[in-house]
N, C-alpha and C positions, 0 to 999 in steps of 0.2 A: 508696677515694677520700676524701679529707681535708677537700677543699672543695669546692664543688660547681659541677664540670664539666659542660659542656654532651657531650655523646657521640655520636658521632656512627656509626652501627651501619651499615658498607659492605661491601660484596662482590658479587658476580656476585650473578643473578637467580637466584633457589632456594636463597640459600645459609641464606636462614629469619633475614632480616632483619624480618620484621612479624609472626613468631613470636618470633623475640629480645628485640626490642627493648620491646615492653610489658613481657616479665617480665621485662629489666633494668631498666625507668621502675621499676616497683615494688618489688623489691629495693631501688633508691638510694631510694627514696620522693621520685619528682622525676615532671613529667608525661613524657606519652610524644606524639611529632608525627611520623603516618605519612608518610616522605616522598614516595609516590604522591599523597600529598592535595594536593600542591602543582604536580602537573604541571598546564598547561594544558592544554583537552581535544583543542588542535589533538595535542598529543603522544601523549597517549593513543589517540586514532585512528590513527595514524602506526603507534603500537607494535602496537598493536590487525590492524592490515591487515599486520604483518611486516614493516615497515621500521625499522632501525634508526633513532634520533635521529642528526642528526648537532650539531657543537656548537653552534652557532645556535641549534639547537632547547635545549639543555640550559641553556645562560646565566640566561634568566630562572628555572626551575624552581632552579638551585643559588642566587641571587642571593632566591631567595621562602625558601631553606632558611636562608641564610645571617642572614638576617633576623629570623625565628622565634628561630635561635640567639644572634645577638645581645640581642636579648629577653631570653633564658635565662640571660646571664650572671652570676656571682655567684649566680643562684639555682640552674640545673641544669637538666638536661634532657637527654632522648634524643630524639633521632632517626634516622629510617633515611634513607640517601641511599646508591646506589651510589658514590659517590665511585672511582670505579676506575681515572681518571687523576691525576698528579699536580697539572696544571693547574684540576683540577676541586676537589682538595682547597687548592690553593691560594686557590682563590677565597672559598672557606667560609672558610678561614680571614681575608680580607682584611675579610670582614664581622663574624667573630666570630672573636678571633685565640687564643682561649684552650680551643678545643676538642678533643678528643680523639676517636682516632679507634681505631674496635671494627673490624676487617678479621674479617668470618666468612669460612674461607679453608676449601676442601675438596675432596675428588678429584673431577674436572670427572664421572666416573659417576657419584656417590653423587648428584652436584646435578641429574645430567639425568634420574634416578629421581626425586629428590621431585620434580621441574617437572612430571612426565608426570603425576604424581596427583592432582597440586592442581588446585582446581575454582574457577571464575569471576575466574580473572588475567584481566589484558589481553595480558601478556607469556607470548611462544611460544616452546617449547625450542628452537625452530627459530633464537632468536636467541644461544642460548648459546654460541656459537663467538664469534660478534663482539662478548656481553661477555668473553668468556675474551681473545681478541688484545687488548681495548683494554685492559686489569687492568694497571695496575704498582702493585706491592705497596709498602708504606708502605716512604720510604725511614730511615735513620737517624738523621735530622736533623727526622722529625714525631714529635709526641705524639702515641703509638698503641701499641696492642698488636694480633698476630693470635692469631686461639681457631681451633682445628679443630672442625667441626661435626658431628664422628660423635657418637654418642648421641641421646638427649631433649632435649628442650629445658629441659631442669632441670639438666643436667647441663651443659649448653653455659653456660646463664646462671651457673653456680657458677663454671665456668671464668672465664668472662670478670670476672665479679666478680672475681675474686682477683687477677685478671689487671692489674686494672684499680686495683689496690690497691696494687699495685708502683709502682717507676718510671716514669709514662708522660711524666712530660718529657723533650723529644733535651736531649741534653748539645750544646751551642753547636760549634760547628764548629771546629777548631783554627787559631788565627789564624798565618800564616806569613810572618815579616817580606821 
């Protein structure tokens, strides 16, 4: 990355967005802002007892992310957000229009293994199905790359580094008279 983008590290829950995304802050050498830190605690409870958010509940948490990012602009910055609808990234984007988006994408086993291991989430694999049905993957008209999350996380973060070195701006949509 050339200039410095704000980043935006999404995917289902377990896909090792709060393992990612620090060792990508540090690589770009830009801060890092966990996007659980921004949930209100009414959500957190909700997620906490197994109920999915619904969007309601999401608006202010993506609008407090979107925030942060705008902040970041021109100077850089990662964060983690699910971001898993397009409406949701649309919204990030309305408040920081110049950010890029990290899709950790991985086979729905590998993710419901690390969820079962990990110790002191709020979030239960038991909700993994209803982030997998809400997921539409970046379309080709958003700045974004996906990285697969098999390996390390040394390995994932080189990927996406590289990844992220490329092309991440959509080419404009074809105008048709």
């Amino acid at each position: 990355m050339h200039t410095p983008h704000v980043v935006v590290v999404m995917g289902v829950a377990g896909t090792g967005k709060t393992t990612i995304g620090p060792l990508l802050a540090a690589r770009l050498g830009v801060p890092y802002a966990e996007g659980d830190d921004f949930h209100p605690r009414a959500n957190i409870a909700k997620m906490s007892a197994g109920t999915p958010l619904d969007d309601g509940d999401r608006w202010p948490w993506l609008d407090a992310i979107g925030s942060w990012a705008h902040t970041r602009d021109g100077l850089g910055g990662v964060v983690s957000c699910s971001a898993l609808k397009r409406s949701y990234r649309d919204r990030l984007r309305a408040a920081a229009p110049g950010v890029v988006f990290l899709h950790l994408s991985g086979d729905r086993a590998l993710i419901e293994d690390r969820m079962a291991h990990r110790q002191g989430h709020f979030m239960p694999a038991a909700l993994l199905d209803s982030q997998f049905a809400a997921l539409q993957p970046l379309g080709p008209d958003e700045a974004g790359v996906a990285v697969d999350v098999t390996g390390g996380p040394e390995e994932i973060v080189a990927r996406a580094a590289a990844a992220l070195e490329g092309p991440a701006d959509p080419q404009p949509p074809a105008r048709h008279p």
